[in-house]
N, C-alpha and C positions, 0 to 999 in steps of 0.2 A: 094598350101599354105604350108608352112613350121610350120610342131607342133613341142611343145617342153614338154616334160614331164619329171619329179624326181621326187625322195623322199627329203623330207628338216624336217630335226631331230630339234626338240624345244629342246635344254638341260638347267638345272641351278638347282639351288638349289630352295629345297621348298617355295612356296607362292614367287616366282619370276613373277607369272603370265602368265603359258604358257596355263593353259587351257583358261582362261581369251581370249588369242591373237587368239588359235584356234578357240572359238567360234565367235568371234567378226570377223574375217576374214570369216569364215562359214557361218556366218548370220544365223546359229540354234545351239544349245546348243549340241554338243557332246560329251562335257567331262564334267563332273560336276565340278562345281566352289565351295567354300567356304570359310568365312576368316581364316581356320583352317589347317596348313601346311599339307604336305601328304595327302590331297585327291586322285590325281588318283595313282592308282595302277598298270596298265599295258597300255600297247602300244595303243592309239588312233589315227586312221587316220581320217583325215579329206580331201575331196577332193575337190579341188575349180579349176574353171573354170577363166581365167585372158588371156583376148586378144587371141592369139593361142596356151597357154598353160595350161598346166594340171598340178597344183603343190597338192602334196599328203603330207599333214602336217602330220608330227608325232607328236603327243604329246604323255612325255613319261614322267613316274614318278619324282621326285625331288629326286637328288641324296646327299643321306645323306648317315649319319653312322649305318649300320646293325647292328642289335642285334636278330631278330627273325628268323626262315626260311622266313617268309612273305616277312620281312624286306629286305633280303640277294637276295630274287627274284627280287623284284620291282628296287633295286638297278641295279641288272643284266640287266633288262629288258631297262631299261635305258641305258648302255652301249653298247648292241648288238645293240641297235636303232640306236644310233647316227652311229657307225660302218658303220653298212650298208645303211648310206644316202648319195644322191649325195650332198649335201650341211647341213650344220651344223648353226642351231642358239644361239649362244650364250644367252642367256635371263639374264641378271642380273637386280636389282630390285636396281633402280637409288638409292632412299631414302636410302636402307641399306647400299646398296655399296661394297668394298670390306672387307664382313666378313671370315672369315677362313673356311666356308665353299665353299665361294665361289674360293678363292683362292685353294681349294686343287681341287677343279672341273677346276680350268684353266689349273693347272698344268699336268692334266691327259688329257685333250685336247691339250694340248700345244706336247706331246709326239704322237699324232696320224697324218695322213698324208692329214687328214679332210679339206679340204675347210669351214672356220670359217667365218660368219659373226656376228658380236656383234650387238645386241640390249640392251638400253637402256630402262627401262620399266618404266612406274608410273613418268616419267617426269617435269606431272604436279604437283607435289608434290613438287617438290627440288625449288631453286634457278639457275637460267639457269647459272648463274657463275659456279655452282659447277659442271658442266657437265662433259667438257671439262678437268681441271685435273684428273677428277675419269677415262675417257676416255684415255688420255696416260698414266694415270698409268696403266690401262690394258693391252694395248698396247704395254707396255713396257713387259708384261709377257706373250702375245702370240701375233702372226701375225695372223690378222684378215682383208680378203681382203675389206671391207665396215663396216662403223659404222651407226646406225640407232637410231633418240630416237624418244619416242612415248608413247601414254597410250594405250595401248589396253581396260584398262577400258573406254575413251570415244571417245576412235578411231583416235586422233590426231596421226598424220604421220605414220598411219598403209598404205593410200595407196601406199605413198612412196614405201616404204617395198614391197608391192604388184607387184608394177610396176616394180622392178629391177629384182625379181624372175622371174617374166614371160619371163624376155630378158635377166638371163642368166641362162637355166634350160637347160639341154642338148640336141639337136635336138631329136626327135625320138615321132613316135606313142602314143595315149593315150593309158593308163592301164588300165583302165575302162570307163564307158559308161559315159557320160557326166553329165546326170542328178543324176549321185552316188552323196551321201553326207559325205557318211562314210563307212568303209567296216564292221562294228559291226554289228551282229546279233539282230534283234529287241527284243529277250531276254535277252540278254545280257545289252543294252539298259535300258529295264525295272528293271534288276538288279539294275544297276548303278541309274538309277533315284529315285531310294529306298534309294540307302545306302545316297544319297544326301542329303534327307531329314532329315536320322538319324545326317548327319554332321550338318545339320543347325536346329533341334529342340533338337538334346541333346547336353552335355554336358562334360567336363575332359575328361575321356580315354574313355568313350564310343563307339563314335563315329571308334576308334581305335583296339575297340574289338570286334566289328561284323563285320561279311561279310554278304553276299545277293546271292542267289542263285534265278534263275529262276525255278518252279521245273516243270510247265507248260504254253504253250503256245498254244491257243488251239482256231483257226476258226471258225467262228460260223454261221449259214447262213442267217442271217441278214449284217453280214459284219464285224459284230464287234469282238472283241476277248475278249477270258476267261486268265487270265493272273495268275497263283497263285504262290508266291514268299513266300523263308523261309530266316526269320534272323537267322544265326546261334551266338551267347555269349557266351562268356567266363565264365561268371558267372549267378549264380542264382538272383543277386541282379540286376543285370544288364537287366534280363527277365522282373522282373517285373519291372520297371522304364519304357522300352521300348512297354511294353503295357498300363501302368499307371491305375490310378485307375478308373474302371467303364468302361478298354480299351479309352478312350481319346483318350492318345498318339498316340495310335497305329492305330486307327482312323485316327488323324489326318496329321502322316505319310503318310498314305495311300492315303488320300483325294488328298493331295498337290501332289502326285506321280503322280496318276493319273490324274490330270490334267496337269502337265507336257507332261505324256508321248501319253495322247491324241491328245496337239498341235504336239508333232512332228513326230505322227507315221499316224498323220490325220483321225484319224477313233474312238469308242468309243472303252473304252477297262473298260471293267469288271474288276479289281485288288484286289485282296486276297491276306490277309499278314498273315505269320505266324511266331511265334520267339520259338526258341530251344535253348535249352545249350547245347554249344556243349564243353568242356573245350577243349584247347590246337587245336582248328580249324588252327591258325598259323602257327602249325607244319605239317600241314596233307596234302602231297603231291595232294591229290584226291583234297581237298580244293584251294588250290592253283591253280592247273588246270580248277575247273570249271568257275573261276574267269579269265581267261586266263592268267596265270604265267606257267612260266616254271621253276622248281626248280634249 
C-alpha cells in the first residue's frame, strides 16, 4: 500500500480561522479558539489520519504587524512554518476579504516558491455571488494551484479539502504513530487551555497581557494528575481583575479549564492556578520560550 505523508502550513491573517479549521478537521480542540484576534501564539500541529495519508496540520499564529518581542516571535513563528511545509493554506476570511492585511500576507507568499492552496473561510456568511470575484481577485495576486470554500465553523466543504490532501501529499512513510493527535506536551496543552479561558472570560487588553506557564505536572497513583499553572501580568490591576473578588474569576477560570482539559487528556486532573505580576514578561526571552517561541 502506498502512504503518503507532509506538513500543510495554515497561513492568514488574525481570526481568519485557522484554529477553528484545525480543530474541526481534528475532531478535538488543539488550538484554542476565541472571537478575539491573536489567540494562538506558536506553532500547533495537529495530525490526522485521511484514507492512506498522514497530513500534519500546522496551525501557526496570524501574521500581523509586530510591536513587542512576543509580538516579533509569533510573527516569525508563522513564517519559518509556512517555509518549511510541503504544501501551504492560504486561509482568508470570505466576509472580510481583501483587507491590507491580508494583501501584504499574499504578497509575501506570492515571493516564496510554496505550493499555495487558497481557502475561502466563513462562506456561509457572504452571498455565494460575491465568492468568485474576491476569488480572481486573489488570483490575480498569487498562483494558487486549488481554490476551496467552506466554514470550518460547521464543517461545510471541509471534506473536500480533506480528500484532495490525502491525494496529493507526497509519497513516503508516516511521522508518527497513527493514533497521535498532536505533538504538544500535555503541559503545554493545560497552559493553553488556561490562557483560553482568560480569552473568553476577560476582557480589552487582558487577555493580551498574560501568559500561562505549566509550573507542574505531576502523576498521581490513582491515575489522575496534579496539574499547577501560573498567570504571569503585566500589571497590578490586572492581578486582581484576574482573581476577582472573593477569587470568583479565578475559580471560575479554572473550573472551565479543567473540564476542558479532562475531556481531552481523558483522565481527571487536579488544576491550580496561580497569577503574578510579572511586568514587561513580553520582553523576556525565558518567557517566550516556555511558551514555545523562539525569539
Amino acid at each position: 500500500m502506498t502512504t503518503r505523508c507532509g506538513f500543510v502550513a495554515l497561513v492568514g491573517a488574525p481570526n481568519a480561522g485557522k484554529s477553528t479549521l484545525l480543530n474541526r478537521i481534528a475532531g478535538a480542540k488543539l488550538s484554542i479558539v476565541s472571537p478575539k484576534a491573536q489567540t494562538t501564539r506558536f506553532r500547533t500541529l495537529g495530525i490526522v489520519m485521511q484514507d492512506n495519508a498522514q497530513i500534519i496540520l500546522v496551525d501557526l499564529p496570524g501574521i500581523f504587524k509586530p510591536r513587542r518581542r512576543l509580538d516579533r516571535a509569533m510573527v516569525n513563528a508563522a513564517w519559518s512554518g509556512s517555509q518549511d511545509a510541503d504544501l501551504t493554506l492560504l486561509l482568508v476570511d470570505a466576509k472580510s476579504g481583501l483587507r491590507e492585511d491580508v494583501r501584504e500576507i499574499i504578497a509575501k507568499l506570492a515571493e516564496s516558491k510554496n505550493r499555495i492552496w487558497l481557502v475561502l473561510n466563513k462562506t456561509d456568511l457572504v452571498e455565494r455571488g460575491e465568492l468568485l470575484p474576491l476569488t480572481q481577485e486573489i488570483s490575480g495576486l498569487i498562483n494558487v494551484e486549488h481554490v476551496f470554500m467552506l466554514s470550518a465553523r460547521s464543517g461545510e466543504g471541509v471534506s473536500d479539502l480533506m480528500a484532495r490532501l490525502a491525494a496529493e501529499l507526497p509519497e513516503g512513510p508516516f511521522l508518527y504513530p497513527e493514533d497521535d493527535l498532536t505533538d504538544l506536551p500535555d503541559r503545554l496543552l493545560a497552559a493553553e487551555l488556561v490562557r483560553e479561558q482568560i480569552f473568553m472570560q476577560t476582557h480589552e487588553e487582558i487577555p493580551y497581557q498574560a501568559t500561562v506557564e505549566t509550573e507542574s505536572f505531576k502523576e498521581r497513583p490513582d491515575g489522575s494528575v496534579r496539574i499547577e499553572v501560573t498567570i504571569y501580568v503585566s500589571r497590578p490591576g490586572h492581578k486582581a481583575i484576574l482573581i476577582g473578588e472573593g477569587g470568583h474569576k479565578i475559580k471560575s477560570l479554572g473550573a472551565r479549564a479543567r473540564m476542558e482539559l479532562q475531556e481531552l487528556l481523558d483522565r481527571k486532573c487536579h488544576l491550580f492556578l496561580n497569577v503574578k505580576e510579572r511586568a514587561g514578561w513580553d520582553e523576556e526571552k525565558a518567557r517566550l520560550r516556555a511558551i514555545g517561541l523562539d525569539d
